[in-house]
N, C-alpha and C positions, 0 to 999 in steps of 0.2 A: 771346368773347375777353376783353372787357374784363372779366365776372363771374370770369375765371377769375383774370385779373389782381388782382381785387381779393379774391378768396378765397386764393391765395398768402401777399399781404401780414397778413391778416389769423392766418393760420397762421404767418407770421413774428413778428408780434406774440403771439399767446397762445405760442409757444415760450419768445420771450425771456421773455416774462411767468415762466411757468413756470422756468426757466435761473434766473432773479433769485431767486425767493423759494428756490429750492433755496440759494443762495449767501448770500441772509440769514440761514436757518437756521444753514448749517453755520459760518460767523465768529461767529454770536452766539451758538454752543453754549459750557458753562459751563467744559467740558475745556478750551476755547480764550481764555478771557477774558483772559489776558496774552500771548498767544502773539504771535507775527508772523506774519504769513499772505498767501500768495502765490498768486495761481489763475489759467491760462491756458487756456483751453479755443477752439479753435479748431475751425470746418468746414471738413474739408476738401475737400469738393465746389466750394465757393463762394471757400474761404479766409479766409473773415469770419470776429472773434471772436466767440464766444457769451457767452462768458463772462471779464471780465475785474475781478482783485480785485488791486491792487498787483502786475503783474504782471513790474513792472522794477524791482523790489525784489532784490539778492542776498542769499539763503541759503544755510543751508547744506544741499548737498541729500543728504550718505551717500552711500548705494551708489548712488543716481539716476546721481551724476556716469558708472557705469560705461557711460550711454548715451552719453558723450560720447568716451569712450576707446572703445569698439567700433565705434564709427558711424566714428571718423577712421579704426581701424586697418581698414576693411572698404573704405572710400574710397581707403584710399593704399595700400594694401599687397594687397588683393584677395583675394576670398572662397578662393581655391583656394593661397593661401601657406602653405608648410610647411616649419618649422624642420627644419634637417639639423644632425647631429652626427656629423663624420668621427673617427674612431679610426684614425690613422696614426702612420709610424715617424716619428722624427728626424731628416732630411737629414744632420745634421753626424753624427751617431749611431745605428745604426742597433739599438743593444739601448735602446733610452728610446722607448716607446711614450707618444704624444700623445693625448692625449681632446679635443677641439677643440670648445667649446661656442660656441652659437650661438642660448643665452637659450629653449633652447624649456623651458619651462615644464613639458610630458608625460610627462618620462621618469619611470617606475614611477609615476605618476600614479593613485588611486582614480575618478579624474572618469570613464573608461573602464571598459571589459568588458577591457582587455589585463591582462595578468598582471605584475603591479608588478616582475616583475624578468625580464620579456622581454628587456630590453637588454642585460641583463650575461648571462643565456643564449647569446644571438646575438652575441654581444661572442666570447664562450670559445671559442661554436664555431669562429667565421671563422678568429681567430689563430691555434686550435688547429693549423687546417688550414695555414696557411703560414706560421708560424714555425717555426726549428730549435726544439727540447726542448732542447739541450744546454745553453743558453747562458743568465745572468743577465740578466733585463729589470729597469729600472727603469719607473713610472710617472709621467707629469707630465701633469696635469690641466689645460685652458690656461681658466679659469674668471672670465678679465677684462675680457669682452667690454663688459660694462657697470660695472665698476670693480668698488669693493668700500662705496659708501655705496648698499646694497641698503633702507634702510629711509628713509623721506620724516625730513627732520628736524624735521618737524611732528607729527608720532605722537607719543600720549601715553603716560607710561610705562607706565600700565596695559596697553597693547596689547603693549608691548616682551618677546617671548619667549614670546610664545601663538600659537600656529596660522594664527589667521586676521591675525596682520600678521608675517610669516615675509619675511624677507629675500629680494630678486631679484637676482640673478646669470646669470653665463654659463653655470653650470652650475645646472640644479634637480633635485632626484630624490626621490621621496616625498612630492612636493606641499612638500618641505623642511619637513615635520613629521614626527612620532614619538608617540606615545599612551605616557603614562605610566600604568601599574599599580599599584592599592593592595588591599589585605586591609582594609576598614572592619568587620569585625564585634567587633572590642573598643571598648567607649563609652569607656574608661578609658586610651585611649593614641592617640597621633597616628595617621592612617592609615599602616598598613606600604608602604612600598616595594617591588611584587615584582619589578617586571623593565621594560622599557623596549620597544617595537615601532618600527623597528629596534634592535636591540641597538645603544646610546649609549655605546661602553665609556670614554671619558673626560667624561662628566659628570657632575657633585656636586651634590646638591641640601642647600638648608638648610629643611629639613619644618616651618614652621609651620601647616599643616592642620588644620584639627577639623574635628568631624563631626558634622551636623543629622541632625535626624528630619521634615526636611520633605519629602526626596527629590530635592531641586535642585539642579545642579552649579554652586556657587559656588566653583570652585577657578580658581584661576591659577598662572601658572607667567612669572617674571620674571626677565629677564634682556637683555644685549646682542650683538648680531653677533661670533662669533666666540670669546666667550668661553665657557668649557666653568662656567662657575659659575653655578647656579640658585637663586631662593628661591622656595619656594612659600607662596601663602595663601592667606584664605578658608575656604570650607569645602564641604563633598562629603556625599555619602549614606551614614550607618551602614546597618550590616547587610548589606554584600554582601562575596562571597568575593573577586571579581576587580570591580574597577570603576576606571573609564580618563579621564583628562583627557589634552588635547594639546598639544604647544607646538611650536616652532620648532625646525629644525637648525640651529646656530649656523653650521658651516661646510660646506653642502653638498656642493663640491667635494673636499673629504676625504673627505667620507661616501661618494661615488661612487666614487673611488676606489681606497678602502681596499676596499670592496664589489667593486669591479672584479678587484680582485688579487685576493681572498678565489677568485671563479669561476675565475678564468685558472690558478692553484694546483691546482684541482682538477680542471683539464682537464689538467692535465700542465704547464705551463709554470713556470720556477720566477720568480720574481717579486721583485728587493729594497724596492728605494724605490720608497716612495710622497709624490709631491708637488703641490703645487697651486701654480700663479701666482704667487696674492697676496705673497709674500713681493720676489718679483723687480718685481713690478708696483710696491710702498711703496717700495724699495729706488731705484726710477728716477723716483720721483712730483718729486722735487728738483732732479733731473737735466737740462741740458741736453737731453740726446739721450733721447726717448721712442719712439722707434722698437720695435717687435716684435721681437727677436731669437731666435724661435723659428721654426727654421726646420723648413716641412714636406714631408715627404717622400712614399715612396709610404700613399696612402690605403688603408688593408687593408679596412675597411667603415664603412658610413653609415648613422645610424639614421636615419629619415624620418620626424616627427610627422604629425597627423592635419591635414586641414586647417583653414583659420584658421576659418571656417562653424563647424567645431563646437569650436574652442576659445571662437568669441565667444557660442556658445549655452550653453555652462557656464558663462561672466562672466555671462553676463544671471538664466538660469534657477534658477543655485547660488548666485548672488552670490558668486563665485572671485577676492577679494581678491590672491589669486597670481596668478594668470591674467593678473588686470586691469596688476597692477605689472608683468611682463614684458613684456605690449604696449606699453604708456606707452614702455617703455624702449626697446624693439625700434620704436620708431618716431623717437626719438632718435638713435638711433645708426643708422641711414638716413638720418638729415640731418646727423650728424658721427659721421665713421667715427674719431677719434682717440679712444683706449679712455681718453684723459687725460681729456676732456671728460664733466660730468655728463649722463648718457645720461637721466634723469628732468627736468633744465632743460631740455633741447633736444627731448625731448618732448614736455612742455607748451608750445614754443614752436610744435613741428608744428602743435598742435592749434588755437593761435588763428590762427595765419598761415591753416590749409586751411579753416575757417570765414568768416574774413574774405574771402576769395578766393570765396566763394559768394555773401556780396552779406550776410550776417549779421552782427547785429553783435554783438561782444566785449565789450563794457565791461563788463559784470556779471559777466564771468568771472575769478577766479582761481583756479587749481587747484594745489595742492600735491602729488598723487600722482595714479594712476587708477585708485585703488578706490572711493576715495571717504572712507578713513577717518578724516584730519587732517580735526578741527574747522573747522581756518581757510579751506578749501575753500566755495567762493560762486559762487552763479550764480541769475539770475533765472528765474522760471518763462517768459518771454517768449519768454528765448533755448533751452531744451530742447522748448516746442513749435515755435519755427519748426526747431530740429533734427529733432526729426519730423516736421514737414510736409516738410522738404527731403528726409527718406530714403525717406518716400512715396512721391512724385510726381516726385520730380530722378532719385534714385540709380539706378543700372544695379543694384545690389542692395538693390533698396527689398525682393525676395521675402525674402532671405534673411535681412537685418535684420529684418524682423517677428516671423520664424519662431523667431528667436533668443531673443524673448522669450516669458517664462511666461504661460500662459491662466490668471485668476483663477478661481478654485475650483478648479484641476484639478491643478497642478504646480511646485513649486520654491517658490520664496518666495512667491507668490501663491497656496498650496495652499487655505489657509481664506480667503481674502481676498474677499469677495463671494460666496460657496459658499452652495449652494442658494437665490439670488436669479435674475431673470429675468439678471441680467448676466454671470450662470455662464460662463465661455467665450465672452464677448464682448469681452470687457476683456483683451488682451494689453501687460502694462508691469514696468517697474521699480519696485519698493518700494526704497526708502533708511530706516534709521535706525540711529541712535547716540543718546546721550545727549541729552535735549531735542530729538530730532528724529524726525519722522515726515513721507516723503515718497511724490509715488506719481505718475511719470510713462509716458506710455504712447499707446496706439490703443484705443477705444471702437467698438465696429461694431455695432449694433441695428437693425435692419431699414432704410429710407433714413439711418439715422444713421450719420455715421463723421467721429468726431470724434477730434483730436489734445487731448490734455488733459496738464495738470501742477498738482498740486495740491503747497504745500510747507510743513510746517507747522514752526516753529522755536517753544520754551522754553514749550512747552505746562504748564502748571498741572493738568489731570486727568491719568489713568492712560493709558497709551499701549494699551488697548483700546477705552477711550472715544473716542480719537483718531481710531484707526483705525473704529470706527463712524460718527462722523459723517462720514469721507471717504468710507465707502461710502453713505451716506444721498445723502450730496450727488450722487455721479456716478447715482445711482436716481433722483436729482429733475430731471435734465437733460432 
């Protein structure tokens, strides 16, 4: 008993030993010599740290923070929740057809196998079936479920009217992006403009573009919420016939339903106006009385998103900057249903309030959105593995939060990340980065090992390959 006692300890020691010089290595590597650096590495068999480097230090963690927006939304809101959007009449009205959103994120969504315009299909059909033909409908789109400041106001411009930071609303449709089209095979004149996916028919672009011969998509597409004016720069790949960058739909809920009529037209229904909220919604933002005055009637159909399970495994696995924003929001506006109130502040208030309430502590947290993409966004590595340890071993969906995230070598943002190492498929986590950032929280599982780790590196001085090689060295040397 007692040999065995003190062969234990002894194996405790050559670990740590081991743990240590792995964590020398990776701080004194030369990509890292100005950086800031954060390491939490926890057992969670025992619950002891292994490994601990400034670890109540806030960073900035990227797309990390999306563990912290899926972990609450899965906690309070539960694995099997699923966005509904009713398409009903107008109580006071009965030719004014309602589109009634309700923030899901899915509709005509790429993240899926569904067919991106399932819903205006099954829209055409149902009405087709019980409405009169005879009569003039209008459209009103109710799109204000979580206002209309869809974009964090910490986003920097550079992100403003590109894809991956796309405004969140009551209504989304297309992932609220569009692929723009160019002809690069003249070296001698800006990329042509051929056409737009969705057809954009009121946006204007101002074509600053040129074209390399590296083959790299350095094109951007800049602009604000709502507004139909684009500039583009940067630069794209000569020599192709059709070649595609992406940006934002300024106003989704038009886009839906301008889409919506387009199908209903061609079911037979004749269709006039088309409208969206927002204008009633600014209109009453001054107003005494903020009350809903859209009154609704009978509900003709409902579309039903997938469940929250696999919207939170396309936040983790794709890093779905959309995705993430509509939860944030959709968990705001569960704790203040008044569509006046900022559904993004009352969400990130959800998120420290149900943390604190588990016995964790907040200080190192600020969060400006829940994608992760505003700079100003900070959180210590301390507090994202004791968030792992707790969805571990607390959560009633410790399975399906794991499951949620990407296996290193195999899939998503982790595809090359530890790939063809012994740690292939042992390593299920979040990567984050952005400018001067590279982070990489998650679950480690190697034979008795099963370790909660967070590694977070901020204004590293080498190339962010180099980066990311020594954080895979380091979790090898553990």
């Amino acid at each position: 008993m007692q040999k065995n006692i003190i062969l234990s300890v002894f194996l405790l020691f050559v670990s740590f030993g081991y743990s240590q010089t792995a964590l020398q290595r990776f701080i004194s590597h030369p990509a890292l010599k100005h950086a800031s650096v954060g390491v939490s590495v926890v057992d969670m068999t025992t619950g002891r740290p292994v490994v601990l480097s400034d670890a109540d230090q806030s960073l900035t963690p990227a797309s990390v923070l999306k563990l912290i927006t899926t972990a609450t939304a899965l906690e309070t809101l539960g694995e099997n929740y699923r966005y509904k959007t009713d398409v009903a009449l107008d109580a006071a009205d009965p030719s004014r057809i309602l589109v009634i959103g309700s923030g899901d994120p899915t509709l005509g969504s790429e993240a899926f196998d569904d067919h991106p315009n399932a819903f205006f299909t099954t829209v055409a059909d149902a009405l087709r079936k019980v409405l009169p033909p005879g009569r003039e409908y209008s459209l009103y789109v109710v799109d204000n479920l979580f206002g209309y400041n869809g974009i964090s106001p910490e986003w920097t411009w550079i992100d403003m009217g590109n894809y991956y930071a796309a405004g969140a609303y009551g209504i989304s449709i297309f992932d609220n992006s569009y692929k723009l089209f160019f002809n690069t095979t003249d070296m001698n004149r800006c990329p042509q403009i051929l056409r737009t996916e969705p057809d954009m028919k009121n946006l204007t672009f101002q074509n600053a573009l040129t074209l390399n011969t590296t083959g790299r998509d350095n094109g951007y597409i800049y602009g604000i919420p709502f507004s139909n004016e684009r500039a583009l720069r940067g630069d794209i790949p000569a020599g192709r016939k059709e070649f595609s960058i992406k940006g934002d739909i300024p106003d989704p809920g038009l886009m839906l339903g301008e889409t919506l009529a387009d199908y209903l037209s061609r079911a037979g229904l004749k269709i006039g106006k088309v409208e969206t909220a927002r204008v009633d919604y600014l209109s009453k933002n001054c107003n005494a009385d903020t009350s809903d005055r859209t009154r609704i009637g009978k509900v003709l159909c409902t579309h039903v998103s997938r469940p929250l399970k696999d919207i939170i495994r396309e936040v983790n696995v794709e890093s779905n900057n959309h995705y993430a924003e509509h939860l944030i929001r959709t968990l705001g506006r569960k704790r203040k249903s008044d569509i006046y109130d900022d559904a993004l502040e009352a969400g990130v208030t959800v998120v420290g309030d149900y943390w604190k309430s588990k016995g964790i502590t907040t200080s190192s947290l600020q969060m400006h959105d829940g994608s992760g993409l505003a700079p100003q966004n900070a959180v210590s590595p301390q507090f994202l593995t004791d968030l792992l340890v707790f969805m571990n071993t607390r959560s009633e969906t410790a399975s399906v939060f794991f499951q949620s995230l990407p296996k290193a070598g195999q899939e998503g943002t982790l595809r090359s990340f530890l790939k063809d190492t012994r740690l292939s498929g042992k390593v299920a986590a979040k990567s984050g980065s952005i400018g001067g950032v590279q982070c990489y929280a998650g679950y480690l599982t190697d034979g008795n090992k099963k370790y909660a780790f967070t590694v977070m590196v901020n204004k590293f001085n080498g190339t962010r390959p180099q980066v990311r090689e020594a954080i895979e060295q380091f979790l090898l040397g553990l």
